[in-house]
N, C-alpha and C positions, 0 to 999 in steps of 0.2 A: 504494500500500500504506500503510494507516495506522499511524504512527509506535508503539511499543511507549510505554505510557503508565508512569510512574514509581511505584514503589510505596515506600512508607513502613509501618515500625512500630512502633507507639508503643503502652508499655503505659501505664494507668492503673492510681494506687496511691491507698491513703490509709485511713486509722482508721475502725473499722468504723462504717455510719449517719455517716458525712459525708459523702453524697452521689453517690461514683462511679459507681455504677450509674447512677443515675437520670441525671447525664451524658454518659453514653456512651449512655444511652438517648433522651434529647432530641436528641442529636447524630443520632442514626439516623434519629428522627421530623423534625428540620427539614433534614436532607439528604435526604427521599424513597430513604432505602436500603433500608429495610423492603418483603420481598414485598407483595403487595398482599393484601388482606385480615389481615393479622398482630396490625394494633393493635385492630381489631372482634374480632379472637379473643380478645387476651387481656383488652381490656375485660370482655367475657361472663364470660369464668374468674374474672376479679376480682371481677361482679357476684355470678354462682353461690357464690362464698364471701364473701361476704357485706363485700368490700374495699373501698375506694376505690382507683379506676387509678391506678396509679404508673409513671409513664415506665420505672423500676428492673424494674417485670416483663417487660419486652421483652428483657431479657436472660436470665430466670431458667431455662433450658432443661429444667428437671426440679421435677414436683411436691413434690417435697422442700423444695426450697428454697425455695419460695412458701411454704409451711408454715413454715418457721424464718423467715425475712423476711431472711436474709443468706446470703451466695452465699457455695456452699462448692467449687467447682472454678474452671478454668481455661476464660473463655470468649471464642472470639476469633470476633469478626464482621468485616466488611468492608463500608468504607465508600466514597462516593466524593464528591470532589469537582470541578470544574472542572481542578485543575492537575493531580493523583495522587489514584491509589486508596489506599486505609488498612486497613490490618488491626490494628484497635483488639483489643488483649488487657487482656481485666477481670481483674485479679489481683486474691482477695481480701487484705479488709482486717484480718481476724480472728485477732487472733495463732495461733490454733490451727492457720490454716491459710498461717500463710507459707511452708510449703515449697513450695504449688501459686502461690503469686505468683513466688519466686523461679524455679520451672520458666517462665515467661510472660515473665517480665521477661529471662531471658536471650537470649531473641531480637528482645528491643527495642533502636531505635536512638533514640528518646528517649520522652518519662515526662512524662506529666501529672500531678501529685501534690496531691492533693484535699484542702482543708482548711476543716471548719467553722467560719465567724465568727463564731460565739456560743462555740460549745466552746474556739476556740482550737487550738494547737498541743499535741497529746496524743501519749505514749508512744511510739503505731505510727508516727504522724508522722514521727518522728525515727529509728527503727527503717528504713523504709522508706527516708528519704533518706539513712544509710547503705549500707545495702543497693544503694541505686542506686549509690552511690561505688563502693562493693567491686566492682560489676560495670561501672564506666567508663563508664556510661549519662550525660555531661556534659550533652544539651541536655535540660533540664527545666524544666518551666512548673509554675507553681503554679496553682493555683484554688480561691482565695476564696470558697466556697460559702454557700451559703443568706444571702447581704448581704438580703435581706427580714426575716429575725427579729433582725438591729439596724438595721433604717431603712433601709438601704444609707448606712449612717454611713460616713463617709472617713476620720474619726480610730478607727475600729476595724478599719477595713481597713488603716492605717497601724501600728498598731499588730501586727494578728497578721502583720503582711511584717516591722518589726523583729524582732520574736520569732525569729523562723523564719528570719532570714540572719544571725543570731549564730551562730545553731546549725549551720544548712547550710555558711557560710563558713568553718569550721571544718576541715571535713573534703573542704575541696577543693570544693564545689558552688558555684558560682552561676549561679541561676535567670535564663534568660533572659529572662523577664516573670513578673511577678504580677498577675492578672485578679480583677476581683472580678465575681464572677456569683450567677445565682440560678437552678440547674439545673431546677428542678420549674416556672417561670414562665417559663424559655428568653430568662432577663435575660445579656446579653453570653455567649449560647454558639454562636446561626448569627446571630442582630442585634443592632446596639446599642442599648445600654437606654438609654431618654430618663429613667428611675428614679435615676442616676449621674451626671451631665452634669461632676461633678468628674474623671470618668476619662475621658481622651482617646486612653487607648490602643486595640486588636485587641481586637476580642471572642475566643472558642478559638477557633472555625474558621478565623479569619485569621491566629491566630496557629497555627497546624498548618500551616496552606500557609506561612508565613514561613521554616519549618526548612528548613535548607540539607542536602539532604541527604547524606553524606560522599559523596564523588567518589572514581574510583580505583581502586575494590576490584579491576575486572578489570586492571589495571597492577600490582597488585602484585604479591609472591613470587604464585609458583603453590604451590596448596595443594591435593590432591587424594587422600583418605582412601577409601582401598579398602573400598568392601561389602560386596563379593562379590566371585565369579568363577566365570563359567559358562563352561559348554564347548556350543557346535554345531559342528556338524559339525567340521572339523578348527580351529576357532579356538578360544583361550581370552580369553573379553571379560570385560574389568576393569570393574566399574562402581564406580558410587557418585556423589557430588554435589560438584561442584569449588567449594570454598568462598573461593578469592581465587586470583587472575591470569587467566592466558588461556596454554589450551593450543592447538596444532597438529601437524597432519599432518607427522611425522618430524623432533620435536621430538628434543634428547637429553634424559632423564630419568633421574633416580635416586631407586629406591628405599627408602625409608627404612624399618625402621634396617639392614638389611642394606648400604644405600652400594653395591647391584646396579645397571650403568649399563647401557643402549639406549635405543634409540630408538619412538618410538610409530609402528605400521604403517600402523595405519588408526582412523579413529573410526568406531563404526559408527549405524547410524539401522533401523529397524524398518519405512521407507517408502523409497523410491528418493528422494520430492520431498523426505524431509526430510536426506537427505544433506548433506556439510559438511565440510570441513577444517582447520575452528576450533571451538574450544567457549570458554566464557567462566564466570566467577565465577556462580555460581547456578544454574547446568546441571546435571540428572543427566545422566549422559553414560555410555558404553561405548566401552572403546576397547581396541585389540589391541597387542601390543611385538612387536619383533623379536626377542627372547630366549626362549627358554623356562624362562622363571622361576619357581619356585614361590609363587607371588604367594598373597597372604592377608587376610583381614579384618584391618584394622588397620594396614596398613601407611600410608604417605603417599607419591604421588606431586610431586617436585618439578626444579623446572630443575636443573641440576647446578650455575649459578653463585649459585642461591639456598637455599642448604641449611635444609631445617630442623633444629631444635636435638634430637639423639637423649643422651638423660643417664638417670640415677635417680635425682638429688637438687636440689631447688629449693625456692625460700623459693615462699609462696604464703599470699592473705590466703582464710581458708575460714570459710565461718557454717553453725553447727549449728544441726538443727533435729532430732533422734533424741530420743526421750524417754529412753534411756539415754545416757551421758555419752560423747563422743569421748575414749579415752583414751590415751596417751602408747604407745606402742609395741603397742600391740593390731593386727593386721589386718585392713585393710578394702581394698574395691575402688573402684578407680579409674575414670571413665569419661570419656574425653576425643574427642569423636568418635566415631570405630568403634574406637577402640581400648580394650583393658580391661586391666585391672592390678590387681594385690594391692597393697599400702603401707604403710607402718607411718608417724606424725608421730614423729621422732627426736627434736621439740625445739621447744616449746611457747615461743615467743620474746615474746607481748604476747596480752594478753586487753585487749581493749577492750568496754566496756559501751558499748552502742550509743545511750544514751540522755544520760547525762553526758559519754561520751566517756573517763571517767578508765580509768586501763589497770592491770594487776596485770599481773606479770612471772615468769618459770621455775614455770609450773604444770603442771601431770601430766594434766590433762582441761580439756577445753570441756564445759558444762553445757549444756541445750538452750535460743537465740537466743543465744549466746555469738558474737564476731565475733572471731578472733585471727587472729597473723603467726604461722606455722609453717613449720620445714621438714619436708621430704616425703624422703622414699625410697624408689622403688619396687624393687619385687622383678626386675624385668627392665625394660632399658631400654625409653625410650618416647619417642615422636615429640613436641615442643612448640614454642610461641613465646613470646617474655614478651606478657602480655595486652595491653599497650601497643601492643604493634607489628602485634598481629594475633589479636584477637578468639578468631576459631572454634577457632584450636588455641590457645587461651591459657586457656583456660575448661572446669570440666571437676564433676563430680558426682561424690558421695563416697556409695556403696551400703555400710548395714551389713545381713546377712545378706542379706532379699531388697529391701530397702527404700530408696529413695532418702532419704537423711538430712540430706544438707547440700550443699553446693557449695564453688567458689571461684576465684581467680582466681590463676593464676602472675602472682608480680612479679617476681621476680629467681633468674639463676643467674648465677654468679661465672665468665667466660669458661674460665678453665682448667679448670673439672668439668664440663666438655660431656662425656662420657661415662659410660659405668656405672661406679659406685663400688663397692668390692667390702669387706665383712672390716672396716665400720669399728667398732673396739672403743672409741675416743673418745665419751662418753655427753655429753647436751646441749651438742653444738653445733649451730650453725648457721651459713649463710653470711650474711655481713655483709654490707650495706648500700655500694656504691661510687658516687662522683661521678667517677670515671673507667672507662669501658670497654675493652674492647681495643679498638671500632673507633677513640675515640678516640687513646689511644696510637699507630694505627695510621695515624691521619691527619695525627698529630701529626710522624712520621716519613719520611711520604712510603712508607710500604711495607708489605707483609700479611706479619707474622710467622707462619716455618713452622719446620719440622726436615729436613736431610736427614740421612737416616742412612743411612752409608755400613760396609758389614757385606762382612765375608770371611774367609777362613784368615787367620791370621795369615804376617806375610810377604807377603802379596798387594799390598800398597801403598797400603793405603786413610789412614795416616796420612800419609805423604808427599804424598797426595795433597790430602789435606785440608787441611793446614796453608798448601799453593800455594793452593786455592782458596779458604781464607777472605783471605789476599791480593787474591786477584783482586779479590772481591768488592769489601770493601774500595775498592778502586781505581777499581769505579765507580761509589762514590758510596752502596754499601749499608751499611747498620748492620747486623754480625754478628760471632758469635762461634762461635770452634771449641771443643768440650768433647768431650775426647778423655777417653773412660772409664778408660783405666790412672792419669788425674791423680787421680779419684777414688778410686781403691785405696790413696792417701795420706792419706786426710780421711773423707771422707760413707761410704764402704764400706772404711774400715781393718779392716772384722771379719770380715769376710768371707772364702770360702777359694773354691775353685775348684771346690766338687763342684755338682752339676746343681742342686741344690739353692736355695745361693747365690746361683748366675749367673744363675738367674730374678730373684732377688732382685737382683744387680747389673742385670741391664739394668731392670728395675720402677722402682730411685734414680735410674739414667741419663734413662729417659721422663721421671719425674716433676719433674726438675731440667728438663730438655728445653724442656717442655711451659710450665715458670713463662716460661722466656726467649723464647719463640714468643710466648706468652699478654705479652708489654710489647712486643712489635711487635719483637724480634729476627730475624733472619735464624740458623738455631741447628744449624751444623756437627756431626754425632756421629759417632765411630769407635768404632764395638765388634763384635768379636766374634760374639757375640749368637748363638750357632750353633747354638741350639735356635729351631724355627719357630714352636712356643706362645710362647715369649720375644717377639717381635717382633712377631707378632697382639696380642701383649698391648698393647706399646710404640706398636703403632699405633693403638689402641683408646682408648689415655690422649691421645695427641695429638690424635687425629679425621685421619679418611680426607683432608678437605681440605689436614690442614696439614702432611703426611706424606709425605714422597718419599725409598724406601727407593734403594739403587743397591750393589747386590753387583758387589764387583770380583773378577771371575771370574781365576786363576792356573793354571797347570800343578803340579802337586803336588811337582816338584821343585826348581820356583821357590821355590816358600813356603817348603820348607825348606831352601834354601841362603842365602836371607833372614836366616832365622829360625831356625837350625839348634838354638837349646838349649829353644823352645818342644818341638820336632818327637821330640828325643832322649829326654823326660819324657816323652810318654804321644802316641804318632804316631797310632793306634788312635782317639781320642776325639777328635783333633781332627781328624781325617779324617773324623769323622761327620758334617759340618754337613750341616742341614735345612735346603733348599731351599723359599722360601715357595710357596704355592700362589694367592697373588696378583699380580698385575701388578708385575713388581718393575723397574726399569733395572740391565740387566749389560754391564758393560766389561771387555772382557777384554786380559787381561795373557799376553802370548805369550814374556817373555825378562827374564832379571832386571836388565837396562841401558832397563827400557821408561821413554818420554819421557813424564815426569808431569805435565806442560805440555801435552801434547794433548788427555792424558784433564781436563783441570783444565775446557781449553775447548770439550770436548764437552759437559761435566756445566753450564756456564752456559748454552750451548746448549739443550740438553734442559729448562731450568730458565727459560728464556725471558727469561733477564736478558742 
């Protein structure tokens, strides 16, 4: 069986009429990728109008654009060589239409970037090698075009490579080589030119098979963005296109952002031969749970020990391209995947002009090519990764009405707002900038910062309890603390009173206080009350599902109040109402008011896996 050959892609960028085209068209013409009969076609067309042949027509796929002489869509061939196949994406070069280059370039994993050596380093030039930055695109090659119309001069080929890595080193890039070629005469693009003998580097074709191309995708997190969901006969098959790790046959999974757990039943196949019990990074795939889940467009399939990031608020660098202005808290929608979202920018943090690089700061709108840092907020939570650590969810397109306008990339969310942020009446903020993470902190300590919160009637024993087991703890070897909510009724919630009202409000200070000492790699004790069940969905929502481990200490009712006899003698009635959560909660129960709180201490380490 012959081996599955490796694919690559790479867009090509550059300022309009230097050359792109006609490179990526030479490229085609001296790799023999072209059907046969293609280049006598369009010869004749070019004859018929009265042209000279340009390698650049071999890409022009519509009569229009032969008419303008510069390419106005998005046009992606496929090319091949001896090592890997290629699917070269032409992005045009024309500012008018960088939105259809940036659609191109988001599915490249590196960028040839096309520059005239007569004209030099222009505008789009410099536009476009940010644009590569903002979308993480690192392995980029230049090319020195048209070295015929100066001589194939060395001190001008030196010259436009200074220019151009002041400006690119700048913003993070450096160019894996710089080629000096002659696309329209096929000088260093499939051979080397005997026209240069100064340049002993790779012609482009040498240098495309040289990119290494990233390893790993299928090892990573598993990432797997729901489509759809059909129903045959009695199964419901989840598809869609698994964009990083590698699933299996009775994997566990979660849900995202719901944090719904099972297992996957079956994958399915539309052929018996092409049956499997693996799928991988790049697959459309179908596959079954064991749950009957209300499964939906938009969700994300993922391992349960690799969660993805479910929040509404993140810093993120975005470039506009809308002919009306992106404006500071106006609606628009979101599109990350299969998922879609409404959003407001709460907070306009750097405008960079993509050309000098100088930045303006706290402004109200992005004008159209504007490149700034913003934060975001979405109207309901949504599935992410930071763009650094993983591409396809890190990257996402910004629709105004019906119209794709802009894009951008998440850089950063501040570990403790990993969830939905609700009611912020605080006007331009934004999250700051950190050199320390939680995993850091967390590695720094030897341990994964969580919360357990330990909730029951009062009297039930959950302080007694708690108090033994941040001891224990302690004892071997953990970094933690107990924060017993009644200590806060002295300080952070002195204003507080006891109506339903409130006590959302006390346990909301308790999560969020919670939630900072988790978020520094604590181990983070809670005793409260909490005896409303919206209360504690809430409490677990600000923490996140992973770092949350509820445990009600279940009592007999005349236990608690021979405990606790002057809570019970105020108001017996309301505090006999406590809501029971409707999630997986651990319960220990208390059968006599002399119970040994040392057993329950080392049940709950148990269960806790320490």
């Amino acid at each position: 069986m012959a081996k599955d050959r490796e694919n690559l892609n790479i867009v090509v960028v550059g300022h309009v009429d230097h050359g792109k085209s006609t490179l990526i068209g030479r490229l085609l013409y001296d790799t023999k990728s072209l059907p046969e009969g293609e280049i006598e076609k369009v010869k004749r067309i070019s004859e018929d109008n009265g042209k000279k042949f340009e390698y650049a027509y071999l890409l022009d796929a519509f009569e229009e654009e032969q008419k303008q002489g510069i390419t106005i869509d998005i046009t992606m061939l496929q090319f091949f060589t001896k090592k890997r196949d290629y699917l070269i994406i032409d992005a045009p070069g024309h500012k008018e239409f960088l939105k259809n280059m940036i659609s191109g370039a988001a599915s490249a994993e590196a960028a040839i970037l096309v520059i005239d050596a007569k004209e030099g380093v222009q505008e789009q030039s410099k536009r476009h090698g940010y644009i590569l930055s903002l979308l993480g695109i690192k392995k980029v090659f230049v090319a020195i075009n048209k070295m015929d119309l100066v001589d194939y001069s060395e001190e001008r080929f030196n010259q436009v490579q200074d220019d151009f890595n002041k400006f690119l080193n700048n913003i993070n890039i450096y160019p894996e080589k710089y080629i000096p070629i002659s696309a329209s005469d096929g000088e260093n693009v499939a051979n080397k030119s005997d026209k240069m003998p100064w340049y002993h580097g790779q012609n482009v074709l040498e240098s495309m098979d040289s990119i290494e191309k990233d390893k790993g995708i299928e090892e990573k997190e598993l990432r797997f963005p729901i489509q759809d969901v059909y129903k045959f006969d009695s199964r419901r098959i989840i598809a869609g296109r698994i964009e990083s790790g590698t699933l299996k046959k009775g994997d566990e999974v979660v849900i995202y952002p719901s944090g719904k757990v099972t297992k996957v039943k079956s994958i399915e196949a539309w052929q018996a031969k092409d049956k499997t019990d693996i799928v991988k990074a790049g697959m459309s795939v179908g596959i079954t749970v064991e749950d009957e889940f209300y499964n939906k467009r938009g969700e994300v399939i993922c391992h349960k020990d690799t969660p993805i990031t479910v929040g509404n608020v993140f810093n993120a660098n975005v470039f506009w391209l809308g002919n009306n202005n992106l404006v500071k808290n106006k609606t628009y929608k979101l599109k990350i995947e299969t998922q879609e979202a409404e959003f407001r920018i709460i907070s306009v943090n750097k405008i960079i002009d993509a050309v000098t690089l100088d930045s303006s700061e706290n402004l109200d709108f992005l004008k159209k090519n504007d490149v700034a840092e913003v934060t975001i907020k979405t109207e309901i939570p949504i599935c992410f990764d930071k763009f650094s650590e993983l591409q396809s969810t890190g990257r996402f397109v910004i629709v105004d009405g019906y119209d794709i306008c802009g894009g951008g990339i998440i850089s950063n969310v501040e570990d403790s707002l990993k969830r939905e942020i609700k009611d912020v009446k605080s006007k331009n903020i934004s999250i700051r900038k950190r050199l320390v993470s939680r995993k850091d902190r967390e590695n720094n300590l030897g341990q994964a910062g969580r919360v357990i919160w330990l909730t029951g009637l009062p009297g039930c024993g959950k302080n007694e309890i708690a108090v033994k087991l941040e001891k224990k703890l302690m004892d071997l070897g953990k970094k933690v603390y107990y924060l017993d909510s009644s200590h806060l009724r002295f300080g952070l919630s002195s204003d507080l009173a006891f109506t339903q009202k409130d006590a959302h409000e006390q346990t909301r200070r308790i999560a969020e206080v919670a939630n900072l000492f988790a978020d520094s790699g604590i181990i983070t004790i809670v005793t409260s009350v909490s005896r409303f069940k919206e209360d504690r969905e809430y409490a677990k929502n600000i923490i996140g599902n992973e770092n949350y481990t509820e445990i009600f200490i279940e009592a007999d009712k005349d236990v608690c109040k021979n405990r606790n006899p002057e809570v019970f003698s105020e108001d017996s009635d309301s505090i006999f109402g406590y809501e029971r959560s409707g999630y997986p909660v651990v319960t220990l129960y208390i059968d006599n008011a002399e119970f040994n709180s040392d057993s329950k201490v080392n049940d709950i380490v148990e269960i806790l896996g320490y």
